[in-house]
C-alpha positions as CSV (number, residue, x, y, z in Angstrom):
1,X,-16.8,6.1,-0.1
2,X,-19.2,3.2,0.4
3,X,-18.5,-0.3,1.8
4,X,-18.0,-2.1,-1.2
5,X,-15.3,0.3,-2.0
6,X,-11.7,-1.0,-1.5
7,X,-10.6,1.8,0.3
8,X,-13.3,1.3,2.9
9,X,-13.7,-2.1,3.5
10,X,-10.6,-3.6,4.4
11,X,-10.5,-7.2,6.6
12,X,-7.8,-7.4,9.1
13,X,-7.4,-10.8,8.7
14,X,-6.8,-10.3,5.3
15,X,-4.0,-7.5,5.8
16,X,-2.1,-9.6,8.1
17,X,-0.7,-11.9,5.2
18,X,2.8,-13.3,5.9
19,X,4.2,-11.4,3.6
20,X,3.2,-7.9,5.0
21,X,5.9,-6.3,7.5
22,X,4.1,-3.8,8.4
23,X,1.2,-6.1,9.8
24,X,3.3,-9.1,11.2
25,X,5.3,-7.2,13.6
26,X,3.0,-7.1,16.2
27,X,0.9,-9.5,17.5
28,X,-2.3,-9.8,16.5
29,X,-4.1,-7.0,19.0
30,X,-2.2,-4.3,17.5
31,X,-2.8,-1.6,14.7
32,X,0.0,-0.6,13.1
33,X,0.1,2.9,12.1
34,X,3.8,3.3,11.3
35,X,5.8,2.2,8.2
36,X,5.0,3.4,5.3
37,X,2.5,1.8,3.3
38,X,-1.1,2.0,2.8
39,X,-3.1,-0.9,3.6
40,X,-5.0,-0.2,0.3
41,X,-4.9,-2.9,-2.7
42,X,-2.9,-2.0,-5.4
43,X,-4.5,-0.5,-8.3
44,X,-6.7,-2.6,-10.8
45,X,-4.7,-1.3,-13.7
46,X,-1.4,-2.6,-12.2
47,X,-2.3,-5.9,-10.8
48,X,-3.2,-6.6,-14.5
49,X,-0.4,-5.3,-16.3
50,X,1.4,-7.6,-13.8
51,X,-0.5,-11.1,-14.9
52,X,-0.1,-10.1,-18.4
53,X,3.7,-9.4,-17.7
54,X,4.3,-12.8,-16.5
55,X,2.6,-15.1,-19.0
56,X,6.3,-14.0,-20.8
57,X,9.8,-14.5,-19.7
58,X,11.0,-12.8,-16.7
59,X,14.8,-12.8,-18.2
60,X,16.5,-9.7,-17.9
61,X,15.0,-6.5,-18.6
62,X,16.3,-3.7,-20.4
63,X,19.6,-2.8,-18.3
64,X,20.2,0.6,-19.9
65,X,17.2,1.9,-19.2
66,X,13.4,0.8,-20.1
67,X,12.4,2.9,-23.3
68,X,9.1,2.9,-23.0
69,X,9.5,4.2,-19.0
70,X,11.8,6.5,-19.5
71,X,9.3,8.3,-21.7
72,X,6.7,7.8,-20.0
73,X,8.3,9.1,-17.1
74,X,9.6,12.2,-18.7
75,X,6.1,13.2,-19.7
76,X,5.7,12.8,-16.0
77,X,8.3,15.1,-14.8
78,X,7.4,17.9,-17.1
79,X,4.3,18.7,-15.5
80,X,6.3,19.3,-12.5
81,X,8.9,21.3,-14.1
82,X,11.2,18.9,-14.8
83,X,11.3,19.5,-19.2
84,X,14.1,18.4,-21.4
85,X,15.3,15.9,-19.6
86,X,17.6,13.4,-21.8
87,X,17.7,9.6,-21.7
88,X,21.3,10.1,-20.4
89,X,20.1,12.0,-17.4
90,X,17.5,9.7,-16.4
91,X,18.8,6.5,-14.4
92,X,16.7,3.6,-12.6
93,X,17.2,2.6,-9.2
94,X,16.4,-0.8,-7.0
95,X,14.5,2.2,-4.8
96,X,14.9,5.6,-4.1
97,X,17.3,4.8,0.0
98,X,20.4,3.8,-2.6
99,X,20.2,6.8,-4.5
100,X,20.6,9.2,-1.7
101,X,23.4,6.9,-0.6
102,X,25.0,7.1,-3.5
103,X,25.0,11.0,-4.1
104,X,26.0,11.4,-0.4
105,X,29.1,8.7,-0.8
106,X,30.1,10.4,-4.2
107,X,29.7,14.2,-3.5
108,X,31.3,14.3,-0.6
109,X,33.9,12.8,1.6
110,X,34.8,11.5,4.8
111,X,34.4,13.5,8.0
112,X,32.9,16.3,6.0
113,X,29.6,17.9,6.7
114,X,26.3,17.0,4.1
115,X,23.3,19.6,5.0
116,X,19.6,18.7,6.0
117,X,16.8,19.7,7.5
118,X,15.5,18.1,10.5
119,X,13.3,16.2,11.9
120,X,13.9,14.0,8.6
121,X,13.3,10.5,6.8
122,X,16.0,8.0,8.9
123,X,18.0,7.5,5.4
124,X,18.8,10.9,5.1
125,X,20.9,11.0,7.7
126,X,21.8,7.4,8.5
127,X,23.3,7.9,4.9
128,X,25.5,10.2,6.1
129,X,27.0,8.9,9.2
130,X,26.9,5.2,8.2
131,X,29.9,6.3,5.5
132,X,31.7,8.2,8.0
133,X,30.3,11.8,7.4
134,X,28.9,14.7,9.8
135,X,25.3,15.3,9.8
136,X,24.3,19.6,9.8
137,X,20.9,18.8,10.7
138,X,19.4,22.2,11.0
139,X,16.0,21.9,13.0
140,X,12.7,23.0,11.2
141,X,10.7,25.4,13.3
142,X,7.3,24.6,14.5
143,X,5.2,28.3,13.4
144,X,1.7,28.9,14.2
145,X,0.8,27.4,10.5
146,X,3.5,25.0,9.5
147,X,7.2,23.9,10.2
148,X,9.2,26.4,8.7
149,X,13.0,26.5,7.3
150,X,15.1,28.2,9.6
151,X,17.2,29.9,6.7
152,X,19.7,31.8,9.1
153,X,20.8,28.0,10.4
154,X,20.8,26.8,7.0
155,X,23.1,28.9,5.7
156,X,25.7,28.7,8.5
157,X,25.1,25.2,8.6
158,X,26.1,25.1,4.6
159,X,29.0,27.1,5.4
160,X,32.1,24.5,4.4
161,X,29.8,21.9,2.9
162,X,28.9,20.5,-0.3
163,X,26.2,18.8,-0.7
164,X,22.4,19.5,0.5
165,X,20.0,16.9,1.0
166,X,16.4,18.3,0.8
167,X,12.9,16.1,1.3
168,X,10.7,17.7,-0.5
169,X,7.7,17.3,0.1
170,X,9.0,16.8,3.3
171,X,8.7,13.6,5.7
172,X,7.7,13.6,8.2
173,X,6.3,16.7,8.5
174,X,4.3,16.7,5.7
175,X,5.0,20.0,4.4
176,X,5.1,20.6,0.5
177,X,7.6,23.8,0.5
178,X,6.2,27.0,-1.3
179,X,7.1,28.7,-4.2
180,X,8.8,31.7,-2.1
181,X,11.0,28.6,0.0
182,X,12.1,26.8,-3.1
183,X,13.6,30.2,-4.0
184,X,15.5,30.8,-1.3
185,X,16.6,27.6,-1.1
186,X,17.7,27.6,-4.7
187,X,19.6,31.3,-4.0
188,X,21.9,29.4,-1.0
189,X,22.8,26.3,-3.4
190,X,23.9,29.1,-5.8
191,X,25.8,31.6,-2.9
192,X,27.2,28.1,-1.3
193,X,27.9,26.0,-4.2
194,X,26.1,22.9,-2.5
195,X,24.7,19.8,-5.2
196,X,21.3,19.3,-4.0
197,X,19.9,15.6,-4.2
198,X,16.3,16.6,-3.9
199,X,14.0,13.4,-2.8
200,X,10.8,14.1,-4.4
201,X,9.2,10.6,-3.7
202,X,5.7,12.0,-2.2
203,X,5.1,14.6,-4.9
204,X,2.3,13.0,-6.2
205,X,0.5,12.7,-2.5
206,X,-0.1,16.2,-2.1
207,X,-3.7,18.1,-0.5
208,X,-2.4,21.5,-1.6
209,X,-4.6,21.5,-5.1
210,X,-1.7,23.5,-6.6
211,X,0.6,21.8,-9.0
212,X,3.7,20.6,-7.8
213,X,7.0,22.4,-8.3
214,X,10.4,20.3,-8.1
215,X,13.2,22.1,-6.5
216,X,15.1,21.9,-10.1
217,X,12.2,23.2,-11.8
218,X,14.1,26.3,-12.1
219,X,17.1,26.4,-14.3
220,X,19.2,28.1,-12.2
221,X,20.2,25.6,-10.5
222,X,19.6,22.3,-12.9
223,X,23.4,21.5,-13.1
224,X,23.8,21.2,-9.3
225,X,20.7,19.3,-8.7
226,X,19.7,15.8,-8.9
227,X,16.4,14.8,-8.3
228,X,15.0,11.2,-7.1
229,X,11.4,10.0,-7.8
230,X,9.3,6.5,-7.6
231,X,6.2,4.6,-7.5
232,X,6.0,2.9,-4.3
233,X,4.3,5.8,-2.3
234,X,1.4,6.9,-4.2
235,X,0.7,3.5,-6.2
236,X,1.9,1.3,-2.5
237,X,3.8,-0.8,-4.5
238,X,7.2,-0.8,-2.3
239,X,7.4,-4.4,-2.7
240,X,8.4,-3.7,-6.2
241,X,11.3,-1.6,-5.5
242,X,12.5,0.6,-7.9
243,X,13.4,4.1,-7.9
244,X,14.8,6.9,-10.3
245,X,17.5,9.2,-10.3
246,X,17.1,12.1,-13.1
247,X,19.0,15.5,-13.6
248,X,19.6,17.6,-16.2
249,X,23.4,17.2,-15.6
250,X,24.0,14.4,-16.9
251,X,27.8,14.2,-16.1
252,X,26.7,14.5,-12.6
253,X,24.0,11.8,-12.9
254,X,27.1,9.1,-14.1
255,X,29.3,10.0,-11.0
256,X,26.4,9.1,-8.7
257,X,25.2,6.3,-10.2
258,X,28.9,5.1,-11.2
259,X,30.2,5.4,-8.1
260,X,27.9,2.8,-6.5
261,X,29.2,0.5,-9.2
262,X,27.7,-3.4,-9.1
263,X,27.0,-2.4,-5.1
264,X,23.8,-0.9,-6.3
265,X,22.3,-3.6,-8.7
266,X,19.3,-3.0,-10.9
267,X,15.4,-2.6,-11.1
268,X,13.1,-5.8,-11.9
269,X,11.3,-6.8,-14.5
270,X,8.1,-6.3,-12.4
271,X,8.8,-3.4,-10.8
272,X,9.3,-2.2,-14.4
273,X,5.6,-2.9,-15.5
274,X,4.3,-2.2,-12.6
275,X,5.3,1.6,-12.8
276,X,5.0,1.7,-16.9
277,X,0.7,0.7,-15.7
278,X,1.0,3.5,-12.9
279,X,1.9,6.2,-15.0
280,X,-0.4,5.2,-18.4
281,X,-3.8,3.9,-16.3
282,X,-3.2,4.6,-13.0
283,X,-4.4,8.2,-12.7
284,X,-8.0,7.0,-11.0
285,X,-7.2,5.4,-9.0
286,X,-4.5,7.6,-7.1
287,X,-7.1,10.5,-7.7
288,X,-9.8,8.0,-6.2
289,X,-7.1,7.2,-3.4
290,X,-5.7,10.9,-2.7
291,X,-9.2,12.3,-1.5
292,X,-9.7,9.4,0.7
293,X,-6.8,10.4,2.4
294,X,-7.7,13.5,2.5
295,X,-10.8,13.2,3.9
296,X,-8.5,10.3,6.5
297,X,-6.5,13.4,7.4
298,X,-9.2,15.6,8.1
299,X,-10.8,13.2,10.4
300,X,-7.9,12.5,12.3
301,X,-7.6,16.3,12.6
302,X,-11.4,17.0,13.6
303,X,-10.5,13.9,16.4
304,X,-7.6,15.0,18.0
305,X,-8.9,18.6,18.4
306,X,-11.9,17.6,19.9
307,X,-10.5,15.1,22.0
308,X,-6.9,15.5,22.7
309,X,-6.4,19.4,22.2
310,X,-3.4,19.4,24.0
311,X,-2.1,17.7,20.7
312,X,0.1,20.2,18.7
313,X,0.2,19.1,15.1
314,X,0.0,20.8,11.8
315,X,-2.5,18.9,9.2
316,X,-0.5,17.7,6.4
317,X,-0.1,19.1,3.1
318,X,1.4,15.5,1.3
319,X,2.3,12.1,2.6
320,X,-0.3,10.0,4.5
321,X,1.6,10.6,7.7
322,X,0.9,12.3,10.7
323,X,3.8,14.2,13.1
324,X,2.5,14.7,16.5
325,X,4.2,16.4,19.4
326,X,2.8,14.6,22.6
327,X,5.7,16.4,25.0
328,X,2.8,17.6,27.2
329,X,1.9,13.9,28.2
330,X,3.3,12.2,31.4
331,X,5.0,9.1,29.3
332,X,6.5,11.3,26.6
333,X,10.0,10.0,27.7
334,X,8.5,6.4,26.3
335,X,5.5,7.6,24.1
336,X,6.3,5.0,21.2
337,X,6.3,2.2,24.0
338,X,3.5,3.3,25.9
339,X,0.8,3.7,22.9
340,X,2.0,0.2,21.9
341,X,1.6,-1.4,25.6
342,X,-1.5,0.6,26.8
343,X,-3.4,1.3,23.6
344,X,-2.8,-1.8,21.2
345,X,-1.1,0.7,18.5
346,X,1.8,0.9,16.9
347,X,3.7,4.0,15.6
348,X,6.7,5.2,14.8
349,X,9.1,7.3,17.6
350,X,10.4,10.7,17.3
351,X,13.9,10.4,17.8
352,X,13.8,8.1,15.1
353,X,13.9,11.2,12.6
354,X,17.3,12.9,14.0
355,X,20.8,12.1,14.0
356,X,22.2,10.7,17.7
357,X,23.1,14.9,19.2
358,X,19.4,15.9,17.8
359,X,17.4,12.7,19.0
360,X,16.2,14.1,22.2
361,X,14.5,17.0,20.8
362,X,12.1,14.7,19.3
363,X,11.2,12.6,22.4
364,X,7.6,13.1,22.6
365,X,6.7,13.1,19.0
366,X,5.3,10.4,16.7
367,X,4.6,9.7,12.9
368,X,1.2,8.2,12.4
369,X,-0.1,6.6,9.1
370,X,-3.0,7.2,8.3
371,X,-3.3,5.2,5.2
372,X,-6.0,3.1,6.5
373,X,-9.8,2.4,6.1
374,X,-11.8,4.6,8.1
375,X,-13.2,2.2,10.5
376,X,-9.3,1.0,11.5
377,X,-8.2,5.0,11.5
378,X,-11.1,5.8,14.1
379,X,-10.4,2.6,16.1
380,X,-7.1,3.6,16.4
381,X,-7.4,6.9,17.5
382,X,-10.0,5.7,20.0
383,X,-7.6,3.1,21.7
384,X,-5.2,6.4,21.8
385,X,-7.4,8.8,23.3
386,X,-8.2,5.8,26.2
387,X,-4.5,5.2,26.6
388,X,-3.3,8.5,26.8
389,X,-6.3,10.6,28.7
390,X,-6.0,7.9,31.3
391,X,-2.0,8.9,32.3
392,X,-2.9,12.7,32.2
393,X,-3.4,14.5,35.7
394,X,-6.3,15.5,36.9
């Protein structure tokens, strides 16, 4: 990437506009490495379907369903397994958080049990208990090559339950589950008789090289599972909320969207051009965007080997976030607080990721984005390594 590249040349002054979250939160000193955007501009092709878009009305949009998205988005899905899906079993969302609070509120109900995997994306299981249900979080195990499903757990934990609520690929671990997981996962929906609401929002950030494979890819178990998808991750357009809920059930896609009646409202006008230009144009640019984080991840690995070894992390196969285990460091019992205070950065906690019982097995860990320019990343990682090296003995 060269400096006139907007990937590579990005002006902190100009990323802390008002309107950013992510880059207001802190004062001014910081770097803020933790929610979930990129601090890329959004692609040429949708910044330009949006002008266009608003030199006409902005009254309502089509309510049933955009036409021309939904086919556009079923092209989409197919390459990832997702074929004959029917308008009926395609709905739109104001995001992809009140879809899996919809499937958890209509699948299951009070005090019962809804199965994850854990350390998880906060919705999952802040879905669960803020409606009054039990979190099985079954904890991923670290392996020498990658977290890893603890399958034994999983199906215990699904013992009694009905509903399964799988990231895939995963956050924040950043694991894309294989071929040979997705089958065993699919066998214990089938022995169990869980739904799965499979939260597929990062497919299209993935390093693998292979093509993606959604968890209802495989027809066994199309009638159980409902699958949620969106824009806002690889195109960073989550300002623009909008989300979509798809299954080849289509009975099964009504209760969950009916059941949030006029509590879950609509998508926008905008956000509905925005991800029409994302899907026809916007190939380029993510491909553009993908190996830069790519090559963002494999610096921040290179850096943390060389100079923080004590480090245990797996390099990511999707998302543009890092999960490190810093449990050998002296402040681990305030990690989040201490990089913040000492080192000028800003990054999400561990505990974060679990339910209340399951919290302090992640004290000591943190999600880093890396979805930054170069420069910043490296900057970053240098105020770490000051910050950190200067607590450890010896």
């Amino acid at each position: 990437m060269t400096q006139a590249d907007p990937h590579g040349a990005l002006d902190r002054a100009l990323l802390r506009h008002p309107d950013s979250y992510k880059w207001t939160l802190h004062p001014e000193d910081v770097i803020p490495m933790w929610i979930a955007d990129m601090d890329f501009p959004v692609a040429p092709p949708i910044l330009s379907a949006l002008q266009d878009r608003l030199t006409r009305g902005l009254g309502y949009p089509q309510l049933s369903g955009d036409p021309v998205l939904k086919g556009l988005l079923r092209e989409h899905l197919a390459t990832q397994g997702l074929t004959d899906l029917k308008d009926e079993g395609l709905t739109f969302l104001p995001g992809v958080v009140p879809g899996i609070y919809a499937a958890v509120h209509a699948l299951t109900t009070p005090g019962e049990a809804v199965v994850t995997m854990t350390p998880v994306y906060h919705p999952f299981h802040l879905s669960i208990t803020d409606q009054g249900r039990r979190v099985a979080g079954v904890p991923l195990r670290d392996g020498e090559e990658g977290y890893e499903i603890n399958f034994a757990a999983l199906d215990a934990a699904a013992r009694g339950s009905r509903l399964l609520l799988l990231c895939h690929p995963h956050n924040p671990t950043g694991r894309v589950w294989s071929a040979e997981e997705l089958g065993r996962l699919r066998d214990l929906a089938i022995a169990r008789d869980l739904f799965v609401l499979s939260d597929e929002l990062h497919a299209d950030l993935r390093y693998t090289g292979a093509p993606f494979e959604a968890f209802a890819a495989d027809p066994r178990v199309r009638s159980r599972t409902l699958t949620l998808t969106g824009p806002c991750k690889a195109y960073n357009t989550a300002g623009l909320g909008i989300g979509a809920m798809v299954g080849h059930n289509e009975k099964l896609v009504a209760r969950v969207r009916g059941a949030a009646g006029g509590l879950m409202g609509h998508e926008s006008a905008l956000s509905i051009t925005m991800w029409q230009a994302a899907l026809r144009e916007g190939g380029p640019w993510l491909a553009e965007t993908l190996e830069y984080l790519r090559t963002n991840r494999d610096v921040l690995t290179a850096y943390l080997r060389e100079h923080l070894p004590w480090v245990r992390f797996h390099p990511v196969q999707s998302t543009y976030l890092a999960w490190l285990d810093l449990r050998a460091h002296p402040r681990a019992g305030d990690i989040q607080n201490y990089l913040l205070q000492e080192a000028r950065v800003a990054v999400h906690d561990g505990p974060l990721f679990a339910p209340e019982p399951q919290k302090g097995l992640y004290q000591g860990f943190i999600r880093v984005n890396f979805a930054t320019s170069r420069p910043l990343l490296i900057d970053a990682l240098e105020r770490m390594r000051v910050a950190l090296s200067s607590a450890m003995p010896g």
